[in-house]
PyMOL CGO cylinders between C-alpha atoms (Angstrom):
from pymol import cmd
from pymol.cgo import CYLINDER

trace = [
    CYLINDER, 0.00, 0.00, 0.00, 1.52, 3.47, -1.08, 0.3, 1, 1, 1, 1, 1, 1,
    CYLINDER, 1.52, 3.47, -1.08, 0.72, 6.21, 1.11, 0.3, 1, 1, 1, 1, 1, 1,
    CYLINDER, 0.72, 6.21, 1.11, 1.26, 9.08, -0.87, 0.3, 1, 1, 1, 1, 1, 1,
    CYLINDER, 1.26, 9.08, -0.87, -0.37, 11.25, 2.22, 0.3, 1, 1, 1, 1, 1, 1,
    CYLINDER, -0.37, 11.25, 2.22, 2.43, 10.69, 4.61, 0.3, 1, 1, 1, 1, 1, 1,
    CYLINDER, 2.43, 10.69, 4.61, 4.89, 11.89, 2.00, 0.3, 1, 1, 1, 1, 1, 1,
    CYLINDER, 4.89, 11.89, 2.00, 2.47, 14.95, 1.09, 0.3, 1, 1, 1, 1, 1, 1,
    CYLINDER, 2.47, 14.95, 1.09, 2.07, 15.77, 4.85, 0.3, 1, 1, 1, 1, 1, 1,
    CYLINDER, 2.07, 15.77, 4.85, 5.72, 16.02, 5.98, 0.3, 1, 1, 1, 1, 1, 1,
    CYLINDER, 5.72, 16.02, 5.98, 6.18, 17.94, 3.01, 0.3, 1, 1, 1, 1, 1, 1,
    CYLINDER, 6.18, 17.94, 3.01, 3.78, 19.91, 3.91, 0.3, 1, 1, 1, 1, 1, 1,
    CYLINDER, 3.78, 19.91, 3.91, 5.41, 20.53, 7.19, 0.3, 1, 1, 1, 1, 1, 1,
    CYLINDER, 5.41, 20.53, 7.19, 8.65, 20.84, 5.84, 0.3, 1, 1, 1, 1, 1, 1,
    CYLINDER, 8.65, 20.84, 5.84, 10.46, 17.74, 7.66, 0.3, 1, 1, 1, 1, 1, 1,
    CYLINDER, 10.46, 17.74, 7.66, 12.63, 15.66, 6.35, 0.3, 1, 1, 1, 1, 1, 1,
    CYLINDER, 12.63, 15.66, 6.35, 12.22, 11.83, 6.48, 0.3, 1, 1, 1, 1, 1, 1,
    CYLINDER, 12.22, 11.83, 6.48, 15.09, 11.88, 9.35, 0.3, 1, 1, 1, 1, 1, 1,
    CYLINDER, 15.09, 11.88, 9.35, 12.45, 13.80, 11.87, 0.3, 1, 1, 1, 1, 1, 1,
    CYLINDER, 12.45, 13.80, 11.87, 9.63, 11.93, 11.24, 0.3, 1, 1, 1, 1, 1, 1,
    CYLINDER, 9.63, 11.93, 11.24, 11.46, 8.96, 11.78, 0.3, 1, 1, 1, 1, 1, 1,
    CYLINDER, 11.46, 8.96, 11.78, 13.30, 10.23, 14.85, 0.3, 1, 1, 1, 1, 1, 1,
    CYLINDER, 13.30, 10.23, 14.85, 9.56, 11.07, 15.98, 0.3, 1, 1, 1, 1, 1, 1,
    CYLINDER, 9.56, 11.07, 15.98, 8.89, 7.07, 15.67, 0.3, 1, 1, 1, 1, 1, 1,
    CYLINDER, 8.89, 7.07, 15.67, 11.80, 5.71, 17.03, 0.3, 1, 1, 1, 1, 1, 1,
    CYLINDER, 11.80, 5.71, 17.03, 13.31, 4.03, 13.77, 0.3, 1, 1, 1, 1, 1, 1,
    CYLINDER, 13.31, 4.03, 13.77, 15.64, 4.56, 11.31, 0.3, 1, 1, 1, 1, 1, 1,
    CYLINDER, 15.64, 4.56, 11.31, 15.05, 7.29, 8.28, 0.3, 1, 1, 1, 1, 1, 1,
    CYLINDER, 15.05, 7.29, 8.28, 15.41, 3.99, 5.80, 0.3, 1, 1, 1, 1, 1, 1,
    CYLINDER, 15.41, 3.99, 5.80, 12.71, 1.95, 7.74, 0.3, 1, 1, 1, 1, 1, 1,
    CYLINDER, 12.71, 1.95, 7.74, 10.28, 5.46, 7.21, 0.3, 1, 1, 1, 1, 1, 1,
    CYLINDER, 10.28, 5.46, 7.21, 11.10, 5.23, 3.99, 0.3, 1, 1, 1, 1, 1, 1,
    CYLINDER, 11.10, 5.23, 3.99, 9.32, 1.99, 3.04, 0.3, 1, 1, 1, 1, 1, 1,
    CYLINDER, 9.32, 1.99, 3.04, 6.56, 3.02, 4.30, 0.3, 1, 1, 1, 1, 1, 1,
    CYLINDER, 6.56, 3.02, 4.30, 5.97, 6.17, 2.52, 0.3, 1, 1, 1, 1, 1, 1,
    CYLINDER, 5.97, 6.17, 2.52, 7.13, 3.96, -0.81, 0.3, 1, 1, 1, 1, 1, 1,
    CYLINDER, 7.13, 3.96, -0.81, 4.80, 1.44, 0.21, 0.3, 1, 1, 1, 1, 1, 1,
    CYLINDER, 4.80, 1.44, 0.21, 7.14, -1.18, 0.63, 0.3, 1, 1, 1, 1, 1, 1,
    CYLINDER, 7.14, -1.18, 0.63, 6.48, -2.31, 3.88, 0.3, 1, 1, 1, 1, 1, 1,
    CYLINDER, 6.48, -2.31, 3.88, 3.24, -1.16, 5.43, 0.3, 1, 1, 1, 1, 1, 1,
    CYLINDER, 3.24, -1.16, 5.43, 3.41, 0.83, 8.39, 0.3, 1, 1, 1, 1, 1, 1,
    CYLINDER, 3.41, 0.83, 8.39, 1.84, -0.23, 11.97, 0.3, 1, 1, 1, 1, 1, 1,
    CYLINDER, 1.84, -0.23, 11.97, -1.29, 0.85, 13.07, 0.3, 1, 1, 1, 1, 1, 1,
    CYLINDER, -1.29, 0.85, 13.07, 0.19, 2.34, 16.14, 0.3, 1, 1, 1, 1, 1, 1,
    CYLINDER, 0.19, 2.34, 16.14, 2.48, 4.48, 13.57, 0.3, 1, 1, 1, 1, 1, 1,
    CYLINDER, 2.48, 4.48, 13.57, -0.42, 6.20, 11.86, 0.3, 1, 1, 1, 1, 1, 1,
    CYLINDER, -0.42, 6.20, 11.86, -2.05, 7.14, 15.51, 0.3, 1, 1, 1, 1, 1, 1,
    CYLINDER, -2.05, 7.14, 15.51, 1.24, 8.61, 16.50, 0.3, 1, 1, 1, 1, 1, 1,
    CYLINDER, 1.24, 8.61, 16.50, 1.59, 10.40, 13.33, 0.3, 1, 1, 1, 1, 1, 1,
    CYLINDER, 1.59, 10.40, 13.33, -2.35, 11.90, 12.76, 0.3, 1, 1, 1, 1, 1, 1,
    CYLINDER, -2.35, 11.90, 12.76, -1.93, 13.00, 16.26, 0.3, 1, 1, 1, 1, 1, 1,
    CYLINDER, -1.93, 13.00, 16.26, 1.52, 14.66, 15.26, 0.3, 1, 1, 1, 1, 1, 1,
    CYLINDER, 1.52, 14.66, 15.26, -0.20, 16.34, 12.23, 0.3, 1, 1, 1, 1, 1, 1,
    CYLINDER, -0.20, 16.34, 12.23, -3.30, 16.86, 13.79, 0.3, 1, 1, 1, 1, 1, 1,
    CYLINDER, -3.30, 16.86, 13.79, -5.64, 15.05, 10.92, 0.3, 1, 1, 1, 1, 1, 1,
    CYLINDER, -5.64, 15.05, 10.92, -7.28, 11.71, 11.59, 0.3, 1, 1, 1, 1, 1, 1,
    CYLINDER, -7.28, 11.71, 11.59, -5.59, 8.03, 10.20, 0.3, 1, 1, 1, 1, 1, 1,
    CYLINDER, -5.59, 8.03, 10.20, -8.63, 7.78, 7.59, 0.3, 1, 1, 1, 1, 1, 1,
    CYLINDER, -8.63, 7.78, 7.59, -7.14, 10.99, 5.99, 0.3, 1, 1, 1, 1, 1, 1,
    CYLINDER, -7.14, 10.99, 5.99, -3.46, 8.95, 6.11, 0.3, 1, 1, 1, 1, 1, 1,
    CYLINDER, -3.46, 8.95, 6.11, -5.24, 6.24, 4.56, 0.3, 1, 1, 1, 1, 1, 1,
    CYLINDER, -5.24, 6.24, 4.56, -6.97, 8.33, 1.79, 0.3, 1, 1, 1, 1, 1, 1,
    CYLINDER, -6.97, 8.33, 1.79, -10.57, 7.12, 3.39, 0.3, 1, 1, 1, 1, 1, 1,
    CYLINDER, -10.57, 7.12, 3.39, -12.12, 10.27, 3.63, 0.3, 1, 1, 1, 1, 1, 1,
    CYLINDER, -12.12, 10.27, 3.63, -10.42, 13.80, 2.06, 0.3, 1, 1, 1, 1, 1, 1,
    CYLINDER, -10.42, 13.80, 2.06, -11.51, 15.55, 5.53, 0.3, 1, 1, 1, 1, 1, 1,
    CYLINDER, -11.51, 15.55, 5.53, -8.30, 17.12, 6.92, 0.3, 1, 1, 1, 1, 1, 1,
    CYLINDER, -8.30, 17.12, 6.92, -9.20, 17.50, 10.05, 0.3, 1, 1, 1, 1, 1, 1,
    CYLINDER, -9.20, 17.50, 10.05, -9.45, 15.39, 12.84, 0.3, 1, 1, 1, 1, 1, 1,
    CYLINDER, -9.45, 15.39, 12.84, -12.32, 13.82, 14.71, 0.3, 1, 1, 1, 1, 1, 1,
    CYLINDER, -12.32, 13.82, 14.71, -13.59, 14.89, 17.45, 0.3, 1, 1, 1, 1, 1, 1,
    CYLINDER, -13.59, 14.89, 17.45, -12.61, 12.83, 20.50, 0.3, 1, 1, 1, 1, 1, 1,
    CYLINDER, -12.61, 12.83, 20.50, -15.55, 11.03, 22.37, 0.3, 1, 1, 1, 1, 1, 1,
    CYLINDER, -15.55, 11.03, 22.37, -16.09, 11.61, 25.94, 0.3, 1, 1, 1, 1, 1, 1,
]
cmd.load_cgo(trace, "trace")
């Protein structure tokens, strides 16, 4: 699975692969399969990283085109 959104949102933000990586704990190379869809990336990954952008995963995952994030339940 490519997810062109992760690449288009640190972009965005102006990081490089390095800091986002660095935010996850792993190496800039493992980051870098998942943006090129080599290796798909854990769930727990894309919560730590919609949080970080402030979107939701479904936007991540090209589910909805709704930028920002849900509203957290109660």
């Amino acid at each position: 699975m490519y997810l062109k959104r992760l690449k288009e949102l640190r972009e965005d933000f102006d990081y490089k692969q390095v800091t986002i990586a660095s935010l996850l704990h792993i190496t800039r190379q493992q980051y870098g399969l998942y943006e090129t869809g080599k290796r798909s990336i854990p769930v727990n990954y894309l919560k730590i990283l919609a949080n970080f952008y402030n979107t939701s995963c479904d936007y991540i995952l090209e589910v909805t085109d709704e930028i920002k994030p849900y509203k957290k339940s109660s």
